[in-house]
C-alpha positions as CSV (number, residue, x, y, z in Angstrom):
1,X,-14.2,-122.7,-34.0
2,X,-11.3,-124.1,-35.7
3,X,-11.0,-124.6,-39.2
4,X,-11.9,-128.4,-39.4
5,X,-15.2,-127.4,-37.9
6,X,-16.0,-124.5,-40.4
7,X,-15.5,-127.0,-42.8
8,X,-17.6,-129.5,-41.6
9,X,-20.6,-126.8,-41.2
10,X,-19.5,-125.1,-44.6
11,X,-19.9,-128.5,-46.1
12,X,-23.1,-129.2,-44.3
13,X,-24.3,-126.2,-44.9
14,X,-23.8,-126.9,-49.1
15,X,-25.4,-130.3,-48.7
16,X,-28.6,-128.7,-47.9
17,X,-28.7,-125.8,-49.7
18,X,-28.1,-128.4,-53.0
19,X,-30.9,-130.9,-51.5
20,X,-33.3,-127.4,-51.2
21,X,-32.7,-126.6,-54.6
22,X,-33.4,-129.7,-56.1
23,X,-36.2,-130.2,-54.4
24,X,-37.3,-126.6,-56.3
25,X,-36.2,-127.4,-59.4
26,X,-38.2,-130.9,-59.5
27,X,-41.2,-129.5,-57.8
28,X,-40.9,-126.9,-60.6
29,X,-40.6,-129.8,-63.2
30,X,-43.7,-131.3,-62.0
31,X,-46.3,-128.7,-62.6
32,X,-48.4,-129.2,-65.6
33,X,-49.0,-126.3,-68.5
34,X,-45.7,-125.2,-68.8
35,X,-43.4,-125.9,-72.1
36,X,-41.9,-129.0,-72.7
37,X,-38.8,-127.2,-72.9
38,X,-38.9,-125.4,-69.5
39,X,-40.1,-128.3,-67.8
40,X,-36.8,-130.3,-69.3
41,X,-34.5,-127.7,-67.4
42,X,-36.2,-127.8,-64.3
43,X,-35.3,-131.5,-64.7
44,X,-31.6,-130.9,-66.0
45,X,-31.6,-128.1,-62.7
46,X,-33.1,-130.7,-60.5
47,X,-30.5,-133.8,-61.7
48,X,-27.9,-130.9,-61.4
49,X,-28.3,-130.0,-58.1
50,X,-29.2,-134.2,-56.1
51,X,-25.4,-134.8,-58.4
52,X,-23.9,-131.7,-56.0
53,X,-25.7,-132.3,-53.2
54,X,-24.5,-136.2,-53.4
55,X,-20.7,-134.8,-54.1
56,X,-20.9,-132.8,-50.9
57,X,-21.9,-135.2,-49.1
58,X,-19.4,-137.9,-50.1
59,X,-17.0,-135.2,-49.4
60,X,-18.4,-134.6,-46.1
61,X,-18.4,-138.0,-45.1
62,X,-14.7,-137.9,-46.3
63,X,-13.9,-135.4,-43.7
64,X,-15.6,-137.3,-40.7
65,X,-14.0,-140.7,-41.6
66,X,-10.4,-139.4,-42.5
67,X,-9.9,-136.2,-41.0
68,X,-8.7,-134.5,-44.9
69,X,-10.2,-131.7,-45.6
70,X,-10.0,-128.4,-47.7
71,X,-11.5,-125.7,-46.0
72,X,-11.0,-123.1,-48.9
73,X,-13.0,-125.7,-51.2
74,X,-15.6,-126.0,-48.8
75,X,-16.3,-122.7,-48.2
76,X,-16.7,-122.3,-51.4
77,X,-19.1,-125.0,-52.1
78,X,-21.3,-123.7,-49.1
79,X,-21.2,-120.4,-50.6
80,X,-22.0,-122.2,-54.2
81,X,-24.7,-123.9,-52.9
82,X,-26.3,-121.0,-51.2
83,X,-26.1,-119.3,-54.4
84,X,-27.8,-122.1,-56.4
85,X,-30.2,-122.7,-54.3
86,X,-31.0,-118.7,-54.0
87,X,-31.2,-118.5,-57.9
88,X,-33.5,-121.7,-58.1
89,X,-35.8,-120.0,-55.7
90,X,-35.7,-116.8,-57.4
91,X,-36.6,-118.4,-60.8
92,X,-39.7,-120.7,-59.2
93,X,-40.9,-117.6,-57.8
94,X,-40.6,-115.9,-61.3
95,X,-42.5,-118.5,-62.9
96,X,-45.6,-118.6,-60.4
């Protein structure tokens, strides 16, 4: 695997882990008896997240059409969104 591919997958890889998280975050939002103030950052988490999720995938479309890409920066955003979307599952299940 060369290292336009890993960056292709690392990039892919980000775009769902963001689109997983905000999915959490605004299935979070929407259940009823919880503070107004915790259900307002499951929203900001869930807004959050769709604005990565949409930069990754601008970026990954960027790649495809053009051939540019940074392979440190998108290992690094796979490896951020995997980490988002771990702690935005860890903090639903906290709340259950």
């Amino acid at each position: 695997m060369n290292s336009y591919e890993m960056t292709l997958w690392a990039l892919a890889a980000a775009l769902v882990c963001q689109a997983f998280a905000a999915g959490l975050a605004l299935e979070s939002y929407l259940w009823r008896g919880q503070p107004a103030a915790r259900r307002r950052t499951w929203l900001v988490l869930a807004c959050g997240a769709l604005l990565l999720a949409l930069h990754h995938g601008y970026t990954l479309e960027l790649a495809l059409r053009t051939g540019l890409y940074d392979m440190r920066q998108a290992i690094l955003g796979g490896l951020a969104g995997a980490c988002f979307a771990l702690g935005t599952y860890a903090l639903r299940r906290q709340q259950a």
